[in-house]
N, C-alpha and C positions, 0 to 999 in steps of 0.2 A: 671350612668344609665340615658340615653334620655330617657325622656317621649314624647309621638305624638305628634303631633299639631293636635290643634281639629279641627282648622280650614282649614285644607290641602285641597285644591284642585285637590291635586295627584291624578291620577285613576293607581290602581292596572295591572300590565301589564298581559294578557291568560298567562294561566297558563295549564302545561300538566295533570291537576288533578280540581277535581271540588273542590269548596270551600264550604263545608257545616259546619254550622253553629250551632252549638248542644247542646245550652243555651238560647231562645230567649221567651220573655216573650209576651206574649198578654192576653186582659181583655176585654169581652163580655161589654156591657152597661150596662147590665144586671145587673153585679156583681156590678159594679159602683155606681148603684144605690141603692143598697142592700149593698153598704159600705157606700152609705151618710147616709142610715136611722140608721145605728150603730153607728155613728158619731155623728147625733143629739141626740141621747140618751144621751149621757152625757157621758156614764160609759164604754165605750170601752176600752181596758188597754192601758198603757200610748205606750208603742212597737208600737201598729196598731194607736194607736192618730198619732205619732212623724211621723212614717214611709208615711203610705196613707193620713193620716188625711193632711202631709206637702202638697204632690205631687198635692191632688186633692183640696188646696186652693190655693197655690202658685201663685203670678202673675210673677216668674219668669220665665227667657228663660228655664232653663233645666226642669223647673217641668211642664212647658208648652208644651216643645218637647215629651218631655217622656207621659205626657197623651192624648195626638195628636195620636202620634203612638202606643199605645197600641193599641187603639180601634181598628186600620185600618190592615185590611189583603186583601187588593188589592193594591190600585193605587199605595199609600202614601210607604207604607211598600217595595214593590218590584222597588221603583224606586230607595230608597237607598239600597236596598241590590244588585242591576245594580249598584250605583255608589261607592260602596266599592267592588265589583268585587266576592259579595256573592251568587253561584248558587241554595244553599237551604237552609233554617232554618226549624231545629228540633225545634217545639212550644211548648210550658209551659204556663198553666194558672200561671201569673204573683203572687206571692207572695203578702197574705198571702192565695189567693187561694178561698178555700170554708172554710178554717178552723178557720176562725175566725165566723161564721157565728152556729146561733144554730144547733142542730143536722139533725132535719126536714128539714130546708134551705137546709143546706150545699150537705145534701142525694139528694134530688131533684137538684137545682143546676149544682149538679157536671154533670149529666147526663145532664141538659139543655148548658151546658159550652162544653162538651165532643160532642153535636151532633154539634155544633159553630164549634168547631174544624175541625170537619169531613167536612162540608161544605165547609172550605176552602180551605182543601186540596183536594175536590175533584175538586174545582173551579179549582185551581192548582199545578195539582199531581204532576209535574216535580220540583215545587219550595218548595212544605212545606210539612213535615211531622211532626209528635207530640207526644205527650205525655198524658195520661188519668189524667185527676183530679180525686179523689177520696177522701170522708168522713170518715178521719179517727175514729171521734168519735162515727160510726158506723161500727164497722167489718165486719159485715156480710152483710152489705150492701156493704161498698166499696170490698170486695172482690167478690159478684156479678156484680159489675159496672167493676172490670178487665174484669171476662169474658168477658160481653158485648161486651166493647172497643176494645176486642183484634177477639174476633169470627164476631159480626156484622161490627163493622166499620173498622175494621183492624187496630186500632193504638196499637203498639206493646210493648209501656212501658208507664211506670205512674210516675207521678211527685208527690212529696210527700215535701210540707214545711216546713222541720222540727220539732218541738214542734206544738204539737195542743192542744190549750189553757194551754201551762204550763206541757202538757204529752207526753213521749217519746214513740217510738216503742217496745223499750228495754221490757216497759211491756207486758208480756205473755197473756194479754189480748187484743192488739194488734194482734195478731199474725196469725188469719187467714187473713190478707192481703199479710203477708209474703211466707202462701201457696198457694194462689190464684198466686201471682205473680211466684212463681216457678211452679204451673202447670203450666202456658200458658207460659211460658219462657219471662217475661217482667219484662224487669229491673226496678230497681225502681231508680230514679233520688232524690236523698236525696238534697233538695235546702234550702236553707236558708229563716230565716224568721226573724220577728222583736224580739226584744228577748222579753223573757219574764219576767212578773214584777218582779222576785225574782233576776235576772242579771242587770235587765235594770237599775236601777239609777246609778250605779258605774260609767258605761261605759255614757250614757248620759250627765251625768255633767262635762265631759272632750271630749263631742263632737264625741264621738268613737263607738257609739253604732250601723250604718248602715253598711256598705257595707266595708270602711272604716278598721274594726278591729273585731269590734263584732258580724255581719254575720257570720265568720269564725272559731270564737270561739265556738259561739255555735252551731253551723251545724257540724264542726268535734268532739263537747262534743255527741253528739245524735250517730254518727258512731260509735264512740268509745263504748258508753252503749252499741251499739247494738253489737259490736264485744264478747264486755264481759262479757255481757248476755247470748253467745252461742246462739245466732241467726242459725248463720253458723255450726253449730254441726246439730242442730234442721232442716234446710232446704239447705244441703250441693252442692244443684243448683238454688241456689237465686245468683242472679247478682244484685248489684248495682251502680251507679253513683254518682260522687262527681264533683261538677266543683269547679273552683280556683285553682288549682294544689291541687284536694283535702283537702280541706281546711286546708293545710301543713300540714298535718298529714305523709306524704311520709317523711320529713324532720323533724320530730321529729321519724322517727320508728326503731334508736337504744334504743334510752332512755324509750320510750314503751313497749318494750320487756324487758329490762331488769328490768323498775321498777314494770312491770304486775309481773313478776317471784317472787320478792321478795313479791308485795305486797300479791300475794298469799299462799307464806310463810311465813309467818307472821300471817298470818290467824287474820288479825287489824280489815275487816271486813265481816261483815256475804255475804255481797253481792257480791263483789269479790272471785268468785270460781275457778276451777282449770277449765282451758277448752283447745280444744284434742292440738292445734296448738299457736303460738305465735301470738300478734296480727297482726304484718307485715306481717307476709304470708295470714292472711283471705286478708287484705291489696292486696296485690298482685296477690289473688288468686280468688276473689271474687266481686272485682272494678273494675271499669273503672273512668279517671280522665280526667278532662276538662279544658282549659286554659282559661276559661272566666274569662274576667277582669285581667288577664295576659299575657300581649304580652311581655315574656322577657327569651330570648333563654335561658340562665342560668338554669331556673327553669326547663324549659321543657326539657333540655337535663337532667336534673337529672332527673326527672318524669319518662322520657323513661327509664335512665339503672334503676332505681329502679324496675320502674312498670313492664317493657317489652315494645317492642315500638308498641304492640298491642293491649295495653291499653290506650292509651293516644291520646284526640279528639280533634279537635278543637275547639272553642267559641268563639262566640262574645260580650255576655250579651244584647244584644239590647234587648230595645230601653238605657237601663241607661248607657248602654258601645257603643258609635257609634262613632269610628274614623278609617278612612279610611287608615294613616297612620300606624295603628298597623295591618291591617292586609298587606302591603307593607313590615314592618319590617319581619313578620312573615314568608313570599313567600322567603326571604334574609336570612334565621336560615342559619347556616351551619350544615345542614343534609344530609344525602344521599335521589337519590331520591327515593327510596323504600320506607324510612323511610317519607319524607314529603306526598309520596300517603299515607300513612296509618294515618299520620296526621289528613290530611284534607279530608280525603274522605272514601277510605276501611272500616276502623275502623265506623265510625258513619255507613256506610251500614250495617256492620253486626252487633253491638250491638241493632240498631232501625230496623232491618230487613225491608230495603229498598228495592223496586222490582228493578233489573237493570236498567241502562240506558245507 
């Protein structure tokens, strides 16, 4: 397997399909600043130390590129997404969001982050659409901030960072975000976050704990709760999103069903209950997956006969994933082109209900 060059000066050649982009992270000043005052506290957990605490002291090139480009949603931002040949990015307040932040912050916040948002796409509509931040550690607040997002400014799905401080969606206390998001039909983008203290030392002390290994661990451990918890029994037109080729969860989903089956019989524990479908088909039936931070045909062609190839988006991860090279390779899969329109373009219009173009 070739990896990119990061430094390619390749420019991607037109392409008969637009390249949108449906993992892309940005971070108000705002938040920035309300992650340095958590930072000087002392007692932030070691996940959002390791993770932000690195990027925003860093004097190196990538932790310097990456907090350059967070901030900017004009000049800076849309001149590389012109020189990797990218026509839109679907935005995400960047990980770990409002959720690291007290409950009061995070509530307020997400709303001051979410009207950022709107700003820039209205600045421009042709290049960016996005995703709602929302306060998990308040339900009934973030599940009135979907409405919001989705009636007043039109953004049509929410991004959600996994674990907030240490707690899953899986609990049924959670769970009116779950119906807000299936009234208004907005998906919910399940992204990764720094782990937390009860994971974090294993994977740290052998360097695996970001993006790396341990994002993916724990982001498909929170899917998985939420499959088998009967999330999906409970709100049986809730849509969600996984990027990474879903954090291989597609590629573990014989061994998932069959060991869900047993462990259910078995009745080993009280929290594994029976629930109506196996977990691969909520899998297949109830996700969309995204190839951020994998540009490598293999997977994707599995993705698609797993998933359906109208599940499967394309990404970029920007600003942490930006090479120009992987999306070259990507234009080169051996697909049909049906299949490459629904890649890069179809699919993210209708999962993010983009107006035409």
């Amino acid at each position: 397997m070739q990896l990119p060059d990061l430094q390619s000066t390749r420019v991607p050649a037109p392409a008969p399909y637009l390249r949108i982009a449906t993992e892309e992270a940005f971070a108000p000043p705002g938040m920035l600043d309300i992650y340095r005052r958590i930072l000087e506290r002392g007692d932030a957990d070691p996940g959002f130390r390791g993770l932000m605490g690195f990027y925003m002291s860093s004097p190196s090139e990538r932790a310097q590129h990456i907090m350059r480009c967070l901030t900017d949603l004009d000049q800076l931002r849309l001149q590389h997404m012109d020189a990797c040949g990218i026509d839109m990015q679907v935005l995400a307040l960047t990980s770990p969001g409002v959720q690291v932040m007290d409950k009061a912050t995070a509530v307020s916040f997400a709303r001051e982050a979410n009207d950022h948002l709107a700003d820039a796409i209205r600045r421009h509509p042709t290049r960016f659409a996005g995703m709602l931040a929302v306060a998990p550690h308040d339900p009934q607040a973030a599940a009135k901030e979907i409405e919001r997002g989705v009636t007043q400014l039109g953004i049509h799905a929410v991004v959600i960072n996994s674990h907030t401080q240490g707690e899953y969606l899986s609990d049924p206390k959670f769970w009116d975000i779950f119906a807000a998001a299936e009234a208004h039909d907005a998906p919910i983008y399940l992204h990764p976050n720094s782990l937390p203290p009860g994971m974090y030392q294993p994977f740290f002390e052998a360097g695996l704990d970001g993006a790396i290994y341990g994002f993916g661990v724990e982001t498909g451990l929170h899917a998985l709760r939420i499959i088998t918890a009967g999330v999906f029994d409970r709100f049986p037109r809730l849509r969600m999103v996984l990027g990474h080729m879903g954090e291989a969860l597609p590629y573990w989903a014989y061994r998932l069903d069959y060991m869900h089956r047993a462990t259910v019989k078995s009745q080993r524990y009280a929290s594994m209950q029976p629930i109506r479908r196996q977990p691969s088909e909520y899998l297949r039936e109830h996700f969309y997956i995204t190839n951020s931070g994998v540009a490598w045909a293999p997977a994707i062609r599995f993705a698609q006969d797993f998933m359906g190839s109208d599940r499967v988006l394309y990404a970029m991860d920007y600003p942490y994933q930006h090479a120009v090279d992987e999306v070259i390779a990507l234009d080169d899969m051996p697909m049909s082109a049906d299949d490459q329109l629904r890649f890069f373009q179809t699919n993210a219009q209708a999962v993010f209900k983009m107006p035409p173009r």
